[in-house]
N, C-alpha and C positions, 0 to 999 in steps of 0.2 A: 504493500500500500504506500503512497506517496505521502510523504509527511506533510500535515495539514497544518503547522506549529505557527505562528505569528510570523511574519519576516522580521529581519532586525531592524528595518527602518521602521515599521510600524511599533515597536514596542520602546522606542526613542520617548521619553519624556509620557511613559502613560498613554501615547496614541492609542486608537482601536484599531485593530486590524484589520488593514482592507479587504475587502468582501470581493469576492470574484464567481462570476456566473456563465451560462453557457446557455447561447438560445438556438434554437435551430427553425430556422424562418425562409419560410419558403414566398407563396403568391402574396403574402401582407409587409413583405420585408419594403417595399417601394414605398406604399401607403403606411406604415409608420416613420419610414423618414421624413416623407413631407411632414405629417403630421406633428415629430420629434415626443414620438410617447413608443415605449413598449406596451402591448396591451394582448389580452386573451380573452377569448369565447367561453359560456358557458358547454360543457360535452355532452350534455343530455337535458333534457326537460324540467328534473324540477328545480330548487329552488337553489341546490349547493352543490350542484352536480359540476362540480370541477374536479377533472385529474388530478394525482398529487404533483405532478411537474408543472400544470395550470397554474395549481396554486400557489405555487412559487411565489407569481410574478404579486403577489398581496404582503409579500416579507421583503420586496425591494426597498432599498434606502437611500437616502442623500448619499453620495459619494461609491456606490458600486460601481464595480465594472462589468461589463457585459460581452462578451465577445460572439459575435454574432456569424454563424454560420451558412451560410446559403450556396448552395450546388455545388457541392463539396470542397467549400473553400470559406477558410475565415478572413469576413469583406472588411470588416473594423470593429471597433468597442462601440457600444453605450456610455456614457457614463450618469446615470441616473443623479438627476436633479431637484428632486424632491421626492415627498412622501408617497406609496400607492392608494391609490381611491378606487371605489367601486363608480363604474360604468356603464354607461351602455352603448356597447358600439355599434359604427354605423352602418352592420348588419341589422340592426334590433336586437340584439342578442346583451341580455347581460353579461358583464364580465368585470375583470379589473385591469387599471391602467397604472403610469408612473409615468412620469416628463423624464425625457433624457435627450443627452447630448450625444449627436453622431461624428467620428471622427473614421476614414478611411485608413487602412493599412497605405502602406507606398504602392503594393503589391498582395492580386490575394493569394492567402497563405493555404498551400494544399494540405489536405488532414494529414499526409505521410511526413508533413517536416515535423510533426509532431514526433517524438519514437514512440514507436510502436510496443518496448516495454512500461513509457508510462501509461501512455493508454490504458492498457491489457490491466495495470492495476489500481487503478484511481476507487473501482467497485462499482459494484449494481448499481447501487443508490445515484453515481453520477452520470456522464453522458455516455460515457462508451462502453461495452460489453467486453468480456474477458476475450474475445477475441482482438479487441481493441479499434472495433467496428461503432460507428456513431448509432447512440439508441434512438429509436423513433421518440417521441415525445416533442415538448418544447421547451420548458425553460429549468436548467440543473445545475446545484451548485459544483464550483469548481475549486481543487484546493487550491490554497495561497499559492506554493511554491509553483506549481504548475501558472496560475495565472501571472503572478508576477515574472518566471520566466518569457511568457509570452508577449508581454509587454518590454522586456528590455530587448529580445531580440528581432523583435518585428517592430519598425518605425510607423510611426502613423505618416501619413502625404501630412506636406507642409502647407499652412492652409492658402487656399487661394486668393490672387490679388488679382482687386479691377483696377486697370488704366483705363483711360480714352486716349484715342491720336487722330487727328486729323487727317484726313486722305483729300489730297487734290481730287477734283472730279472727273479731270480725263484719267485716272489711273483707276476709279474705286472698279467699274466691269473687271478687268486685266484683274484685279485682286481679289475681286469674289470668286472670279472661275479657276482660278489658281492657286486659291489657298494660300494668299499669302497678306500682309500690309506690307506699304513701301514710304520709306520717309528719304527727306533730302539731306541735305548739308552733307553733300559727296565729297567737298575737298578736304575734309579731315580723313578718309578713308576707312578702311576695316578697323571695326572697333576693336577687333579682336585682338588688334598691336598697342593697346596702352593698359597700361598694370593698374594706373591708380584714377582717380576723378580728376585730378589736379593735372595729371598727364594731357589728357584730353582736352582740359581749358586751357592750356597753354598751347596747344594744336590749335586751337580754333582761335586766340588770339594771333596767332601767325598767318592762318588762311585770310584768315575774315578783316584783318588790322584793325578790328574793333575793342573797346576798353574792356576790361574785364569785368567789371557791374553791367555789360549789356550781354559779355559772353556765358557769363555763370548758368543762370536759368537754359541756354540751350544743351549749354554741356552737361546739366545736371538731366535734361531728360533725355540726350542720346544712352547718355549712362544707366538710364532705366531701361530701355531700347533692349541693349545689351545685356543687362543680367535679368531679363524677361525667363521666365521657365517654363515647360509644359504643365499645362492645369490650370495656367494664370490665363485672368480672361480681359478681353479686349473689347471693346465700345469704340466701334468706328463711327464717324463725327462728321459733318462740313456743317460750316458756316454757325453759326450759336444757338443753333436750334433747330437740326434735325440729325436722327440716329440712323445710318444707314444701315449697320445689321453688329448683332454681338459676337462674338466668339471665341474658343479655347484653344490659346497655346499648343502647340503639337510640338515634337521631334521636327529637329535639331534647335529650335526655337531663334534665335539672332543667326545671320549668313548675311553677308558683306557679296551682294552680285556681282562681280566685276564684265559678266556678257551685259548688262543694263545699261543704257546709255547713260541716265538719271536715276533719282530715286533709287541709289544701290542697297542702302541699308533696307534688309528687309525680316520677317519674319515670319514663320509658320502658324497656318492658326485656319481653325475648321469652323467657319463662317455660320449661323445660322440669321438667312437671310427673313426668317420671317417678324423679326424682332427689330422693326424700322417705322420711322414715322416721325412726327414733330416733337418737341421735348417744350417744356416752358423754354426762355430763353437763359442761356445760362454764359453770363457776360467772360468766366474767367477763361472761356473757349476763343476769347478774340485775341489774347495773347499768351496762347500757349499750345504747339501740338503733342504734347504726352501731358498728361498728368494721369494720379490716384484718382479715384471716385470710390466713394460710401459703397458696400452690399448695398444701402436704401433704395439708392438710386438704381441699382440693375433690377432689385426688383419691382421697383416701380412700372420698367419697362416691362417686364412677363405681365404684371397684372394689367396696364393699357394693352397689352397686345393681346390678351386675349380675349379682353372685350370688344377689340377692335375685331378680331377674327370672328366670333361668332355672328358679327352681322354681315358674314359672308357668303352669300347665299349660293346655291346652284344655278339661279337666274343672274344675279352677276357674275360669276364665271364665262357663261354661256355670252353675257353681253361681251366680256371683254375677251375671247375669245373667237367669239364669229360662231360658236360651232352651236348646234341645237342641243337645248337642253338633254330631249330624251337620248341624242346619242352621248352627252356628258354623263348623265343617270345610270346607261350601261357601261361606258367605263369604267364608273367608281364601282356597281356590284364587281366587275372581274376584278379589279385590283382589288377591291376586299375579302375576296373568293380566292385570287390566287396569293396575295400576299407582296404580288410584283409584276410590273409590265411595263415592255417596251416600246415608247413612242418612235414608229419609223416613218420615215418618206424621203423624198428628194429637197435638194438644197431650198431653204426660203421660205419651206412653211411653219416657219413657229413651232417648232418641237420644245426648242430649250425653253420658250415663251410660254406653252400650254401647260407642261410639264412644271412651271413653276408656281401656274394657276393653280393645278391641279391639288398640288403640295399644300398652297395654300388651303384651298376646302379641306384636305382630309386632314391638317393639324387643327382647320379653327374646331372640330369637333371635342372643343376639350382643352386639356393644355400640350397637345403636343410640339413638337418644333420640326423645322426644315433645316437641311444640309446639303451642301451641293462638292462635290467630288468630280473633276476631271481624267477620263482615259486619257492614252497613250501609251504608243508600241512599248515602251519602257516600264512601264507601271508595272510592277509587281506584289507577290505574294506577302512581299515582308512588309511593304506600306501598307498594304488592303486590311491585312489579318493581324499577322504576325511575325515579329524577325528581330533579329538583330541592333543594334545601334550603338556606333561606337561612341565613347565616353574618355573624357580627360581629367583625373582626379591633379589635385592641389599642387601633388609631387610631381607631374608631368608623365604620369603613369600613362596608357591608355587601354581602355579596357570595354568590352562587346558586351552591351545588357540587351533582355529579352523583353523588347517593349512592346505593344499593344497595336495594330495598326490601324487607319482613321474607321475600319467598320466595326471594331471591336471596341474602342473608344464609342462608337457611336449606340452603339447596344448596352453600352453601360451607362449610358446617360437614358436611353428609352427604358430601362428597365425602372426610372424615378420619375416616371410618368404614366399616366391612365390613357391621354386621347393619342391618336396615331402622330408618329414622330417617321417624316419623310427624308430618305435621303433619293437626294437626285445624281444619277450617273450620268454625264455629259459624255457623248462619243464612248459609249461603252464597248461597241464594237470596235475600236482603236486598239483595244488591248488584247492578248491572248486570257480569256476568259477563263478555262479552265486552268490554266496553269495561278491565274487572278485570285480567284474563287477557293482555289484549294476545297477544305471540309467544306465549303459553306454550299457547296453543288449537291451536299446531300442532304443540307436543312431546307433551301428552298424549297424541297420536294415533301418533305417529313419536319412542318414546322414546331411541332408537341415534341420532340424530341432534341437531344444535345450527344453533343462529341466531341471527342478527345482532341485536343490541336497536338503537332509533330512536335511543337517547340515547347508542349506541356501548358497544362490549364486544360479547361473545356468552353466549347462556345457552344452557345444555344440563343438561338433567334428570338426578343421578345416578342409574343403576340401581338404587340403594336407597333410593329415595325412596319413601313413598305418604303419597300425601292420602286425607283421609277426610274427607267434609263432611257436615254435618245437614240437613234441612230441614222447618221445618214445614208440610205440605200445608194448614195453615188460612188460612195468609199468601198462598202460591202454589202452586196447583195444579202438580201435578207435569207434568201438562200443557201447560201453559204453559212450559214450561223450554224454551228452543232445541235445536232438533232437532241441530246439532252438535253439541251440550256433551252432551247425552243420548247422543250414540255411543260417546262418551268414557269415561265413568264407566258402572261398573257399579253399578245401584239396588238397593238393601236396603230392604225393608219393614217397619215395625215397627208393629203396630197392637195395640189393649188386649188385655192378656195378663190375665186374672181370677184363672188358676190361681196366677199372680206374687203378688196381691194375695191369694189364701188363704194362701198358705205363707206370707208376710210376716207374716200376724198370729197361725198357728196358737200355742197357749201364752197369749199376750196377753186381756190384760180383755176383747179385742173380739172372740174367736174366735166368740165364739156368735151375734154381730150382721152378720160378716162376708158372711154367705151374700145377707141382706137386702141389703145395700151392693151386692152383686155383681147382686141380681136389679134396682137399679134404675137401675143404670149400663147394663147389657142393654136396658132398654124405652128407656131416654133413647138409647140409641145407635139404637134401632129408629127412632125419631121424628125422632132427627136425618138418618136416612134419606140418610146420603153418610160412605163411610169415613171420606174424610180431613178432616172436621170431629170423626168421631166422641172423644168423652172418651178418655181413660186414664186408668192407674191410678195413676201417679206421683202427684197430689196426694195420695192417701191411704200411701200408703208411709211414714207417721212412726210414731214411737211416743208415746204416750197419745192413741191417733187418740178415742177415744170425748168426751175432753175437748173437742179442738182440732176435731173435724169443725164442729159449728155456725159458727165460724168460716170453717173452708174451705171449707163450700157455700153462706154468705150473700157470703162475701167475695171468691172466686177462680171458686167454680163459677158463681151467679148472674149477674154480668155476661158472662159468656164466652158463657152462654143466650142474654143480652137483646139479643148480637150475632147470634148462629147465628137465634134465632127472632123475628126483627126486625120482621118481617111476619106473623106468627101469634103474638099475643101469648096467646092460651089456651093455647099451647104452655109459657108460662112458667110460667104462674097452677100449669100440673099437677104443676112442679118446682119450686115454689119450697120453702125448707126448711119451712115449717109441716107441707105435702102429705107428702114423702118421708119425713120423720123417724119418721112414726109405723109405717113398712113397716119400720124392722128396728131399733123400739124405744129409738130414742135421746131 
């Protein structure tokens, strides 16, 4: 048996002995973090019918610890903050609760770093069986030595910090789809070459030959820039009063561009674009691009934005869209049926556009959130899921840790939420998919179930997950897509929509010319003679199109021709803008 004796810190000065517990929490584990109570159901009918490991949770106290277990890994402590009280939770179910405080491991801890001889004798009475197997039940106590072991050798995540930074506005697109922010002040260079803050001001007094009361405040927030970390979360910004979306730190966090012409300083970070909108006006935004901001204020945002999203209907969608409601209505059953589906067509119909409508309806149902992820041939296994990532400790060490990749990240944040939490794949067919996907090719299929990862841990898909990916059929044929990943996903169509293209311009300088546009978009689609090469109408969707079109059809449409009719160059000669321009008077 494991000795249950005081530790020596606790019996310091008359202290009590810290209390250490063990919960095993499964579908309520999400719902009592938001909440921040542990709490349990009544297990039969009448009036006291709680289990004795039930009953536990009515002998919690100010200052326990809790360590809490879910899919076979311990995710973090409890630390109970008051006294327990009787209940009723929001099952209708009587029961008992206790307020506590939620703190994450860095990493969750799998039951085998446990040994397997303390286990096998801790006894009946607590969580694990002489085989050293987790007991069913839920909440058991645990002895001292074992919990205070556990707490010195597994660190809790260091808790999370909100910045705001400012983003120029031709750069925020380029930064949403790529997963990164980008700031200036390039001629100091990689932050990574100065040791100290003092270093850095004195760089930026030499670039800039500015005084050093004007240079301090910029140097003090490159230097946040820099020791920015994964988990730490960002509030992207313009102007003093609008949010253009939050997000979280990822691997490798600060990277000095040097292929970027500008804005090289940059950083990693998993965008969640549904969390944008107007803010009161907040003046200390006008002279300054980094700074802190309060928890208050991020969640001020979640709570405006989910009020803002539930008045997001299906009828606006469809308005902003173009598309008909009822065919909207059956895309959302299959993606709720299958859990995921790919928006395809040829270049210009709005995919990445629908696709991020779409995200929106199925988060406003609730509180979930959106995220947007880019393919590419390059993209792999170890960003997507799981891998590798090297690291440089204080001594100049360097050394490969097992980090989490942005969909695994992404499931661990859906798994602290109730409404549907979307992530969007951009050019999913850009990347080798199975080799992408790894395990996750056999959760898509078998979502009630979890599996073992190569590199250890297990993933399992929250129920309230769905992806949504794009693809351009000009890249790859939809054809071409593996016939597993095709059982998988449910397909969405999107091919030129004209009628989109009249309503968009009715009222406009260009209402009169719009029909011509429409009749020669029609013959060029005839000639190109294969849907999924055909045009859409997305290039022309601006406004002052009668100005900008010459532009767009020598500049965007013509080459995209000189690819499609590569081999039939009289095909071109009959499109080029001289030909078409004079059919609807431009």
């Amino acid at each position: 048996m494991i000795d249950t004796t005081p530790t020596p810190e606790s019996r310091q000065q008359g202290a009590p002995a810290k209390r250490y517990w063990w919960v095993n929490q499964g579908r309520t584990y999400a719902r009592q973090r938001q909440q921040g109570r542990l709490w349990t159901v009544r297990q039969g009918s009448g009036p006291s019918e709680l289990l004795g490991h039930h009953q536990n949770v009515r002998l919690l106290q100010s200052g326990d610890v809790v360590f809490s277990y879910v899919s076979d890994h311990l995710l973090g402590i409890w630390t109970v903050t008051g006294e327990a009280s009787p209940t009723i939770d929001t099952e209708g179910t009587g029961g008992w609760q206790a307020p506590a405080h939620w703190e994450d491991f860095e990493e969750p801890v799998p039951l085998d770093a446990i040994p397997l001889e303390w286990r096998s004798k801790i006894g009946e009475s607590g969580p694990f069986n002489r085989l050293g197997e987790v007991n069913q039940g839920y909440l058991y106590r645990l002895p001292a030595a074992l919990g205070s072991w556990l707490l010195e050798r597994f660190p809790r995540a260091r808790a999370q910090r909100n910045y705001r930074i400012a983003v120029e506005e031709e750069l925020w697109e380029m930064c949403l789809h790529t997963a990164c922010i980008r700031v200036g002040c390039d001629e100091v260079g990689d932050l990574g070459q100065y040791a100290s803050l003092d270093e850095l001001e004195k760089a930026i007094d030499t670039v800039q030959e500015a005084s050093p009361a004007h240079s301090h405040p910029k140097a003090a927030e490159l230097w946040t820039l820099k020791n920015l970390n994964p988990g730490d979360r960002i509030i992207a910004s313009k102007d003093i009063d609008t949010v253009l979306a939050i997000g979280d730190v990822l691997e490798p966090g600060y990277a000095w561009r040097e292929d970027y012409p500008r804005f090289r300083h940059t950083v990693t970070v998993a965008w969640n674009a549904s969390l944008s909108g107007l803010v009161p006006p907040q003046p200390s935004w006008s002279d300054t691009t980094i700074e802190p901001v309060p928890e208050a204020f991020v969640e001020s945002l979640r709570e405006d934005s989910a009020t803002a999203h539930t008045g997001y209907s299906l009828e606006a969608c469809a308005a902003d869209t173009g598309l008909e409601r009822d065919k909207l209505g059956g895309w959302l059953k299959a993606i709720d049926r299958k859990g995921q589906a790919i928006l395809y067509g040829p270049p210009g119909t709005g995919k990445t556009f629908v696709a991020e409508k779409l995200a929106r309806l199925l988060s406003s149902r609730g509180d979930g959130f959106t995220e947007i992820v880019q393919f590419h041939p390059s993209y792999s296994y170890e960003e997507f899921i799981q891998g590798l990532r090297p690291e440089t400790h204080d001594d100049g060490q360097l050394l490969y840790r097992l980090a989490p990749g942005r969909f695994l990240e992404f499931c661990r944040k859906a798994e602290e939420r109730e409404g549907s939490c979307v992530l969007i794949i951009d050019e999913i067919n850009r990347a080798h998919l199975s080799r992408v996907f790894g395990e996750l090719m056999y959760l898509l299929e078998y979502r009630d179930r979890e599996i073992p990862l190569a590199g250890g841990g297990r993933l399992a898909v929250p129920e309230n997950v769905r992806i949504l990916g794009t693809m351009n059929t000009a890249d790859r044929s939809i054809a071409l897509v593996d016939h597993a990943l095709r059982r998988r996903f449910a397909f969405l169509p999107l091919y030129p929509n004209f009628e989109l293209l009249r309503q968009f311009h009715t009222g406009t300088s260009f209402s009169w010319k719009v029909d011509g546009l429409i009749s020669v978009l029609e013959r060029l689609n005839r000639h190109i003679d294969d849907r999924h090469f055909h045009l859409g109408v997305s290039f022309f969707l601006v406004d002052e199109l009668e100005e900008r079109l010459p532009d767009i059809w020598q500049l965007e449409i013509e080459p995209y021709l000189a690819e499609i009719f590569f081999n039939r160059p009289e095909e071109i000669e009959r499109f080029r803008w001289e030909q078409v321009s004079q059919e609807f008077g431009a």
